[in-house]
C-alpha positions as a LaTeX table, in Angstrom:
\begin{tabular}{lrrr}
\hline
Residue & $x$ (\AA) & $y$ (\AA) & $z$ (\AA) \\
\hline
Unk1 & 33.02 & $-9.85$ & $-5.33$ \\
Unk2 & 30.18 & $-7.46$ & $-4.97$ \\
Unk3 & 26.38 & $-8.79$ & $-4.69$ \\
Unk4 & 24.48 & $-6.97$ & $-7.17$ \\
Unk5 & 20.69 & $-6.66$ & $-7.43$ \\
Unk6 & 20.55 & $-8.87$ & $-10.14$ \\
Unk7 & 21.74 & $-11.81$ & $-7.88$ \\
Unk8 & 19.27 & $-10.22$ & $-5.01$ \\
Unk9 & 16.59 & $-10.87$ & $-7.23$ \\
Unk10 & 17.92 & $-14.20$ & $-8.56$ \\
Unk11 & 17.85 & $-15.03$ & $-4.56$ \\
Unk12 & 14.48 & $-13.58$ & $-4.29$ \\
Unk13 & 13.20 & $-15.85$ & $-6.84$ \\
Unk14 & 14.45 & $-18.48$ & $-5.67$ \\
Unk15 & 13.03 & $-18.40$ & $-2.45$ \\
Unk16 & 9.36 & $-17.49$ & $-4.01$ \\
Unk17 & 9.24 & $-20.51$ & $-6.13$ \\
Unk18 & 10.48 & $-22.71$ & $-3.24$ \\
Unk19 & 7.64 & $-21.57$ & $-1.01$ \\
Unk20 & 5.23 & $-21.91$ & $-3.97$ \\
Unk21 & 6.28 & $-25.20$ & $-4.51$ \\
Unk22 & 5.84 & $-26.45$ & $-0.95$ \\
Unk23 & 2.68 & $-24.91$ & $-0.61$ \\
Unk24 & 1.49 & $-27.25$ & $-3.79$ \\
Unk25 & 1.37 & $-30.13$ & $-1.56$ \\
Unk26 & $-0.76$ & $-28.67$ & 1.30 \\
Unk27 & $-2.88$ & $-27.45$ & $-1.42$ \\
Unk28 & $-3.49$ & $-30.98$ & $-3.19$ \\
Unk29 & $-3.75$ & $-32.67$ & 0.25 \\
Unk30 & $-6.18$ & $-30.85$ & 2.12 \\
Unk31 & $-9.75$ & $-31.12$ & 1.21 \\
Unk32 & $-11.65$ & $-27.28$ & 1.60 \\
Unk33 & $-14.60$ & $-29.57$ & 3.23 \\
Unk34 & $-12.16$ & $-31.64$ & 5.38 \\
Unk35 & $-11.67$ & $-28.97$ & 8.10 \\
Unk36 & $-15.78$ & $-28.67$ & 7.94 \\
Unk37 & $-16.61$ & $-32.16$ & 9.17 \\
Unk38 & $-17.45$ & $-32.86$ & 13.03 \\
Unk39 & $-15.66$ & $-35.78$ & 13.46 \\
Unk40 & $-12.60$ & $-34.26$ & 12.20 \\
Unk41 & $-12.41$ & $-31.16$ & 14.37 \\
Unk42 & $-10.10$ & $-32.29$ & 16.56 \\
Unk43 & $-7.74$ & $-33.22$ & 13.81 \\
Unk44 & $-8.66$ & $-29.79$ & 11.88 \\
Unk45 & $-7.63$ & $-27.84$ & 15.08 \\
Unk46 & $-4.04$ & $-29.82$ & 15.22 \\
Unk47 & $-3.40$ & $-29.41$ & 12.21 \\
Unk48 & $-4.16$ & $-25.49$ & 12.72 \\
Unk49 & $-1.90$ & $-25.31$ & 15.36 \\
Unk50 & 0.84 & $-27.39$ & 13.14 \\
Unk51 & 1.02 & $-25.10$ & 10.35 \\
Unk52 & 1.01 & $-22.34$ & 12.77 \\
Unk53 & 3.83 & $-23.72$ & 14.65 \\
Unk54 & 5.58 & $-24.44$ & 10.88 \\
Unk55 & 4.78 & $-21.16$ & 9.72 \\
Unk56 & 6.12 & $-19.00$ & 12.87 \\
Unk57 & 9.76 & $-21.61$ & 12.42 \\
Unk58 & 9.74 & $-20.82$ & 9.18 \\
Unk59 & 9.62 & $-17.06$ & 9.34 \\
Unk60 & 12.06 & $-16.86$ & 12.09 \\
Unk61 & 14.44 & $-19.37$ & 10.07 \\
Unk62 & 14.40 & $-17.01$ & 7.24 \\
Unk63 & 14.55 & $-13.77$ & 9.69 \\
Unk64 & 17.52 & $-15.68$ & 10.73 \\
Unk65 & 18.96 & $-16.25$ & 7.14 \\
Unk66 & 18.54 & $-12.90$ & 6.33 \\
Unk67 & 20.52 & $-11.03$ & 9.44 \\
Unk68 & 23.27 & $-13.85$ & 8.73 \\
Unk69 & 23.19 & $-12.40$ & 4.85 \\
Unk70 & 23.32 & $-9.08$ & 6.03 \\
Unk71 & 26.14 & $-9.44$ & 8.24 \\
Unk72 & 28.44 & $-11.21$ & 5.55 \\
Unk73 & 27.69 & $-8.77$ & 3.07 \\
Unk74 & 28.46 & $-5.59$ & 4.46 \\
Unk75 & 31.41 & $-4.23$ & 5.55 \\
Unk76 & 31.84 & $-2.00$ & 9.43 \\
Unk77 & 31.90 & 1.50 & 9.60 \\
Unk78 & 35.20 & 2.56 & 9.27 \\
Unk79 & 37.21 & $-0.66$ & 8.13 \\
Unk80 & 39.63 & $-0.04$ & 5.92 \\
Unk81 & 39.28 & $-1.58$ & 2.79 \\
\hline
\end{tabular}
């Protein structure tokens, strides 16, 4: 069965909304004035370095998912079909 760009973009999609809807969460939780506080500087900078450390496993996770798509997809030069 061949992928066409229809289910590229269904997959595309898909992955938006997902990512929209986790960021709803983070959104709601997080105060803008929270980070601005003195006493909570400490916990402002961890949490910084959190979502850093989230956001570099989650771009590397989906790097990952999208060699692995690209792999099972496509066929090698030269195979017979």
């Amino acid at each position: 069965m061949a992928v066409s760009l229809s289910h590229w973009f269904a997959f595309l999609s898909l992955g938006l909304s997902l990512s929209a809807a986790g960021a709803v969460p983070v959104v709601a939780w997080v105060d803008a004035d929270y980070l601005l506080v003195a006493d909570w500087q400490a916990v402002g900078d961890r949490l910084l370095v959190e979502t850093a450390r989230v956001r570099d496993a989650l771009r590397d996770a989906s790097r990952d998912l999208a060699a692995l798509v690209i792999l099972l997809t496509t066929s090698p030069k030269g195979a017979m079909a």
